[in-house]
N, C-alpha and C positions, 0 to 999 in steps of 0.2 A: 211619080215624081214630077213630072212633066204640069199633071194637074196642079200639082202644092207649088209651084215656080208663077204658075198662072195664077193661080188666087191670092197668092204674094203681091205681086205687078199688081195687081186689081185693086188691094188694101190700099198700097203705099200712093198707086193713084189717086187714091178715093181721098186718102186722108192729104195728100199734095193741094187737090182741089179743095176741102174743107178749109185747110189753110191758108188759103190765099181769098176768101169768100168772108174767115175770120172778123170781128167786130173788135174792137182794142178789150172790149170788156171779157168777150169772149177768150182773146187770146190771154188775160192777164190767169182770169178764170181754170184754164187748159194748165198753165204755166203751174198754177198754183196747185193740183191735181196733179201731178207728175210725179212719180218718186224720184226720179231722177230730171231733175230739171234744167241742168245745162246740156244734156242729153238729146233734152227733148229739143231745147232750142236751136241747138246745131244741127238735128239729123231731120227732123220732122221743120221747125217753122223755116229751117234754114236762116237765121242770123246768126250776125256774130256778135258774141258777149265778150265779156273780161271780169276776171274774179278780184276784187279788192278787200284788203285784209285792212279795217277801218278800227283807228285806237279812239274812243272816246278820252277826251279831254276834261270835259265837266258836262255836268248834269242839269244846268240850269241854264247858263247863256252858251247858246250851239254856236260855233265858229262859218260853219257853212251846212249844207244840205246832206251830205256823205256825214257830217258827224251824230247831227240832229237823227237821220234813217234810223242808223247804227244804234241809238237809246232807244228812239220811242218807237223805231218798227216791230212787228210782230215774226218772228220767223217761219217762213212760206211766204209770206204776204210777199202779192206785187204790185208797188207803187208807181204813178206817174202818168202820162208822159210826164217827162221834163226836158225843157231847151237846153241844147249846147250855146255854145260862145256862136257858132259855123254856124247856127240855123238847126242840126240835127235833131233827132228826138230822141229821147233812150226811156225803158224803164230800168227798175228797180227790184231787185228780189233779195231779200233778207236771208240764208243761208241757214245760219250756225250763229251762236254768241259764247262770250265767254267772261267770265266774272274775273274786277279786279277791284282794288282796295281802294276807294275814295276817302280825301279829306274834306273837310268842312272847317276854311279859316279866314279870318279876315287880316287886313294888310294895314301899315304905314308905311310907307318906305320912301326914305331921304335920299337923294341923288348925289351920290359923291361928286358927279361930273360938273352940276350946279353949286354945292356949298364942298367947300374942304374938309377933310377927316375929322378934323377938330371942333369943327360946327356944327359937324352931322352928328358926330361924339354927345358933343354937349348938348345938344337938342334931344339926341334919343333918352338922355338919360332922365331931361327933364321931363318927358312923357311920360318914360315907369315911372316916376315918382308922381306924374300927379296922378296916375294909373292905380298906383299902390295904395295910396292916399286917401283915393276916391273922389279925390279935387273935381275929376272930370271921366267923361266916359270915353270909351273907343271910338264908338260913330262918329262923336262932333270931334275928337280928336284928328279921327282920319280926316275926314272934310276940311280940318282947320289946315293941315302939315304935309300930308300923304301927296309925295309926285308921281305917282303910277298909275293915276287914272280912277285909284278905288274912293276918291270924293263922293264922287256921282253914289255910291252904294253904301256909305259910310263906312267905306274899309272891307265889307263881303266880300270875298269872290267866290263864294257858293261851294259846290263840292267837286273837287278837282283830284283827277287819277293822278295814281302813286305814279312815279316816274314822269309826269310834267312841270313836276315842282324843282327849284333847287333844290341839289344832292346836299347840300348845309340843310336848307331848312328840312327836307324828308328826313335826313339824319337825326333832328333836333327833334322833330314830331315825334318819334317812337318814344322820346323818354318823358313827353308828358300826358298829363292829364285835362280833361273838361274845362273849358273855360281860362287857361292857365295863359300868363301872355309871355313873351321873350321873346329876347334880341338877336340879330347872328348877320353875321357883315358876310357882303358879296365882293367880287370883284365890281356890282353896278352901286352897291353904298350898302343902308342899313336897314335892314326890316325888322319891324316890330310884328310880331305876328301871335294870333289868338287862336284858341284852338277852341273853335266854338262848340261844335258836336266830337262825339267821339267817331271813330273808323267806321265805317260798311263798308261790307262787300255791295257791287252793284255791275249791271252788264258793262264793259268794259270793253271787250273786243267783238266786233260783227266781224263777220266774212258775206260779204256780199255781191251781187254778182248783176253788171250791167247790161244790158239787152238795148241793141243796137236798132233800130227802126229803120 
């Protein structure tokens, strides 16, 4: 017994000293080898981590670095360094994902806080109609009318997870089809909104886990 306590001591030495002798490539490498990897970084490299539970947003324009990971990391993979605000350094380890239902739609939308109900009324209606008509298209419409910012993209906002949209418009989305455009007022005014692609499923939730340097 006495032996097997001794050559315990010896390992955990042994592997004490390799980890601190460590190269960042080396350690991301080790990390990523681990079946259990917040295991490994608590009891063997001794850091300290934090596990974050990250919702993608959309799929095309990433909000920050936690959202971007979360899509286009690989799960095991570890990313980084990367700086904090304080100077620190953290990596990055990809967990676990989990799939959620994206849409793909583009936007108008009139500001009630800028024009009155009856302006924003009368405008949106003249849109579907030249919409309908074929007068004109969506893009240079949006660019023309659109106060949300979606000019710049001609109305895109790419493909955006179920549950970051207004509960109106995600309600309003199930009952259409491809291509199909309609109206539906907020408490912020009126969106005109297009349902360019149909739904996918797509990775949607990471669990991710930071490692503290």
């Amino acid at each position: 017994m006495l032996k097997i306590i001794c050559s315990l001591i010896l390992i955990f030495s042994s592997l004490t000293v390799f980890c601190q002798k460590m190269t960042m490539n080396q350690m991301k490498s080790e990390i990523e080898k681990s079946p259990n990897s917040p295991l490994y970084v608590k009891d063997i490299l001794k850091k300290k981590f934090k596990l974050d539970t990250v919702f993608v947003t959309r799929v095309t324009h990433f909000s920050n670095l936690a959202d971007s990971l979360a899509y286009t990391g690989k799960i095991k993979q570890v990313y980084g360094p990367f700086k904090q605000a304080n100077g620190s350094r953290f990596l990055v380890q990809v967990l676990a994902k989990l799939p959620n239902t994206f849409y793909r739609i583009s936007q108008i939308y009139i500001d009630t806080s800028v024009f009155r109900y009856r302006v924003a009324d009368s405008l949106g209606k003249s849109i579907l109609t030249r919409l309908n008509n074929k007068e004109d298209n969506f893009g240079h419409l949006a660019q023309t009318y659109s106060m949300g910012g979606e000019g710049i993209t001609k109305g895109d906002l790419g493909w955006v997870a179920k549950g970051t949209l207004l509960p109106v418009i995600e309600k309003e989305l199930l009952k259409r089809k491809k291509n199909e455009v309609f109206s539906v007022w907020s408490s912020h005014g009126l969106h005109i909104i297009k349902l360019t692609e149909n739904p996918k499923q797509d990775d949607g939730v990471a669990l991710m886990m930071r490692i503290f340097l």
